[in-house]
C-alpha positions in Angstrom: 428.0 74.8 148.6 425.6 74.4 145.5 422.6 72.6 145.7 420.7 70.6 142.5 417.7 72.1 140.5 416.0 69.6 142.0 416.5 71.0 145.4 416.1 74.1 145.0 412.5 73.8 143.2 411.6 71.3 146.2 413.0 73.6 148.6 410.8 76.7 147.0 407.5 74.4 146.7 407.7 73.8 150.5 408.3 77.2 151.5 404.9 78.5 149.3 403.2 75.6 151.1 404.1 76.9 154.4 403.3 80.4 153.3 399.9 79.1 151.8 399.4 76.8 155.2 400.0 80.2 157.7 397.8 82.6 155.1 395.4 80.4 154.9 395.2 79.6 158.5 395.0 83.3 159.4 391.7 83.7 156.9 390.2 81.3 158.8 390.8 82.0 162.4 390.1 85.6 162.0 387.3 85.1 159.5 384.8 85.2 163.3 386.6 88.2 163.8 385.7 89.9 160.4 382.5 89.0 160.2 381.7 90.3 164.1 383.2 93.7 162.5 380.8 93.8 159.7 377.9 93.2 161.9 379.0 96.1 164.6 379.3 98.3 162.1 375.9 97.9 160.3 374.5 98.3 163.7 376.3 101.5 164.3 375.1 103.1 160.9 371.8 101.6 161.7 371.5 103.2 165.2 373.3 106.3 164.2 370.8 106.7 161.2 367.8 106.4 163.4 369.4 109.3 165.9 369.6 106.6 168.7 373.7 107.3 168.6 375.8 110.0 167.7 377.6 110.0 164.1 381.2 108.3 165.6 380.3 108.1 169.0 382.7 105.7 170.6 380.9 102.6 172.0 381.9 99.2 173.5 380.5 96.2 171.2 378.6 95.5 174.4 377.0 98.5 174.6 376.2 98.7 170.8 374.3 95.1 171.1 372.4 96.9 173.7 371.1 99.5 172.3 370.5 97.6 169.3 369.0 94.8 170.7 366.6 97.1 173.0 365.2 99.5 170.4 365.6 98.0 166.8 363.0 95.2 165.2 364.8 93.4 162.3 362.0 92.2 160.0 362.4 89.7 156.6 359.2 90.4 154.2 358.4 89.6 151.0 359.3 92.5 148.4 356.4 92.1 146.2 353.7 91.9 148.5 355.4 93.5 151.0 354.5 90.7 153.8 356.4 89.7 156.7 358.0 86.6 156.0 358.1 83.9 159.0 360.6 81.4 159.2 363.8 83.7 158.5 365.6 84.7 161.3 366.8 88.6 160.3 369.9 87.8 161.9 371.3 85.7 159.6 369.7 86.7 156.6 371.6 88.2 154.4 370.3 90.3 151.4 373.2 91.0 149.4 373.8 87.0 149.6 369.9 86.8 148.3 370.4 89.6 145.4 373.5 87.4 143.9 371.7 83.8 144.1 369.2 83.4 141.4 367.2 81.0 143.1 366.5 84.3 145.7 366.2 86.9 143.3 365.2 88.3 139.6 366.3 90.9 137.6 365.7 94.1 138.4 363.9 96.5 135.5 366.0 99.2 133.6 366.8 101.8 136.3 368.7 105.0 136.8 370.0 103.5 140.0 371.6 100.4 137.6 370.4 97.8 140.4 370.8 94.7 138.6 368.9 92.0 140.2 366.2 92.7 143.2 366.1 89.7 146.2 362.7 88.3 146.5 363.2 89.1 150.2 364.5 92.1 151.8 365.2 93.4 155.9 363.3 96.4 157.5 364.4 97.7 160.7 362.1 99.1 162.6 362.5 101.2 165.3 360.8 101.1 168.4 360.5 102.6 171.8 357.6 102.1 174.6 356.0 99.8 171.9 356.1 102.8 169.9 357.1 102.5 166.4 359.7 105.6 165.9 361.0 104.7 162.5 361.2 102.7 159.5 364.8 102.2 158.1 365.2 100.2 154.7 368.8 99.6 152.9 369.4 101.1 149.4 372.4 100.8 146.9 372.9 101.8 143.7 375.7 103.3 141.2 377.3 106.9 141.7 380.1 107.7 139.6 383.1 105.2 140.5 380.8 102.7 142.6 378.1 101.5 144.2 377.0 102.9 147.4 375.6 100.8 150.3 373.3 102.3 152.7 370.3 102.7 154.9 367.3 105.9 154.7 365.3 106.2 157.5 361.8 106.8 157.6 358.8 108.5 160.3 356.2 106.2 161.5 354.1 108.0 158.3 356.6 106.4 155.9 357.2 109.1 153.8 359.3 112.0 156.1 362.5 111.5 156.0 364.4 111.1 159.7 368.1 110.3 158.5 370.4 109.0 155.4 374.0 107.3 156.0 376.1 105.0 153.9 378.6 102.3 154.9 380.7 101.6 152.0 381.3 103.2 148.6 384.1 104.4 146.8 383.3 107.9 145.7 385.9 110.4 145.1 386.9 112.4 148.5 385.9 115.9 148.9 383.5 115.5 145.8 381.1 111.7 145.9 382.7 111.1 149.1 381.0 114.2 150.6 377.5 111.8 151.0 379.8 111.0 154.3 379.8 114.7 155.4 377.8 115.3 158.5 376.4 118.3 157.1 375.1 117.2 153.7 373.5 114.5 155.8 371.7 116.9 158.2 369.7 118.3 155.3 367.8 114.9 154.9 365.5 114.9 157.8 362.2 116.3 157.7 362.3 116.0 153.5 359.6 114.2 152.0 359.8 111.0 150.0 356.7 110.3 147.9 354.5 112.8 146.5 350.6 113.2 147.0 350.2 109.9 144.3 352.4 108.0 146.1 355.2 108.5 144.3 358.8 108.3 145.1 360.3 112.0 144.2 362.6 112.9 146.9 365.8 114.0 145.1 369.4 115.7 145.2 368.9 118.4 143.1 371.9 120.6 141.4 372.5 123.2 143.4 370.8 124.5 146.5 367.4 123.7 148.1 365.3 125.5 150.6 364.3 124.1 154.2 362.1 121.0 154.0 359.1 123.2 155.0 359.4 125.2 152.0 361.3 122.4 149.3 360.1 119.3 151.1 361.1 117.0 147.6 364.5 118.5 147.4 368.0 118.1 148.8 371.2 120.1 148.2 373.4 118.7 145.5 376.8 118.0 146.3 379.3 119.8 144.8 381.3 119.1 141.8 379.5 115.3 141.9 376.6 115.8 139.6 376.7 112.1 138.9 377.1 110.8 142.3 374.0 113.1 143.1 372.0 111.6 140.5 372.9 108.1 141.9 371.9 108.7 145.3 368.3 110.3 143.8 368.0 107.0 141.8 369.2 104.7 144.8 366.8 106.4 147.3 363.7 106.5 144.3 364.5 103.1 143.1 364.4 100.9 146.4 361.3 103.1 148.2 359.6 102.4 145.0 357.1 99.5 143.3 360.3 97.4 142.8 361.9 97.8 145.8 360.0 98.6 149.4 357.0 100.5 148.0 354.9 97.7 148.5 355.7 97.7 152.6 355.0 101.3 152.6 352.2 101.0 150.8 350.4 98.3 153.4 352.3 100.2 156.7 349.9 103.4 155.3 346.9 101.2 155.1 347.2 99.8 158.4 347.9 103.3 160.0 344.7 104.3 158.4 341.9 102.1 159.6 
């Protein structure tokens, strides 16, 4: 039986509607879903960064919250003065949101890190236990060699030694960029030293091999065959602990530990 053109075009319009209806449909019921994912996982790499969990240590979302919830302060402040900012729940603010909207944000200055625009806000985590503050943990991003990688360094109470480095999304080549995922690249980080005795941020992956932080406290191994990718991460790392990015926190967290 042969059907007319006109058929047939009607017939295909309705089936891409149906197939439009369901995709859409399925976007937006497991949207929730999605965005629940994203969340658990920045806590992971947060908690894992801070040493409070172990690097892929299997948790219930329950039990992430927990942990999370017990032993990590979320704070908004104010980039430039480095102020806490009242009125914005940490929870639902969200900095790469601000860093896109020009009404939030400004460009950045020419940097090795090739940040483009810098959020007139930004989220601290801080880290405490017993009303002890254990750590400082900021995000940084910038360019490596095929993209930009998304992360958090964590810093001692003295905001300069380093306790731990992670990053949640990039997409560096594997077994070359990809190694700033390696557990053992990342367990030359702590104990480093950020800024120098100026204040300025010099922490940096050098090429080829450095000595123990007690002896090359500025330095970190390069990673191999990923000169580039290395040179990013030194500009990420420089770029967002210094005057543009969260230099000016530091800067007042020092001068409140002093008096």
């Amino acid at each position: 039986m042969q059907h007319s053109t006109g058929y047939i075009v009607g017939f295909a319009i309705a089936v891409c509607l149906v197939c439009a209806l369901l995709v859409s449909g399925s976007a937006v019921t497991l949207k929730p879903l999605q965005e629940a994912n994203i969340v658990l996982d920045r806590q992971k790499k947060v908690l894992t960064v801070a040493g409070l969990i172990e690097e892929g240590q299997s948790l219930s979302t329950q039990e992430v919250a927990r942990i999370f919830d017990e032993n990590v302060r979320p704070k908004v402040i104010e980039l430039d003065s480095g102020e806490l900012v009242p009125g914005i729940d940490p929870a639902g603010f969200d900095q790469q949101a601000a860093m896109s909207d020009p009404d939030r944000s400004e460009p950045a200055p020419r940097n090795a890190a090739k940040v483009q625009r810098v959020p007139e806000h930004g989220l601290v985590f801080e880290i405490v236990e017993d009303g002890r503050l254990e750590a400082m943990i900021f995000p940084i991003e910038g360019k490596g060699l095929w993209s930009t990688l998304y992360g958090y360094i964590a810093l001692a109470p003295d905001a300069n030694t380093v306790v731990g480095i992670t990053f949640y999304d990039h997409g560096e080549t594997p077994g070359l960029g990809g190694e700033v995922d390696n557990p053992r690249w990342k367990a030359l980080w702590p104990g480093r030293k950020v800024f120098d005795d100026r204040g300025n941020p010099v922490l940096r992956v050098k090429k080829g091999s450095a000595g123990p932080p007690s002896e090359d406290p500025h330095q970190v191994d390069g990673l191999s065959g990923a000169t580039l990718t290395s040179r990013g991460v030194t500009a990420l790392v420089q770029f967002w602990l210094g005057e543009n990015g969260y230099g000016p926190y530091v800067e007042r967290h020092r001068s409140r530990a002093e008096i």
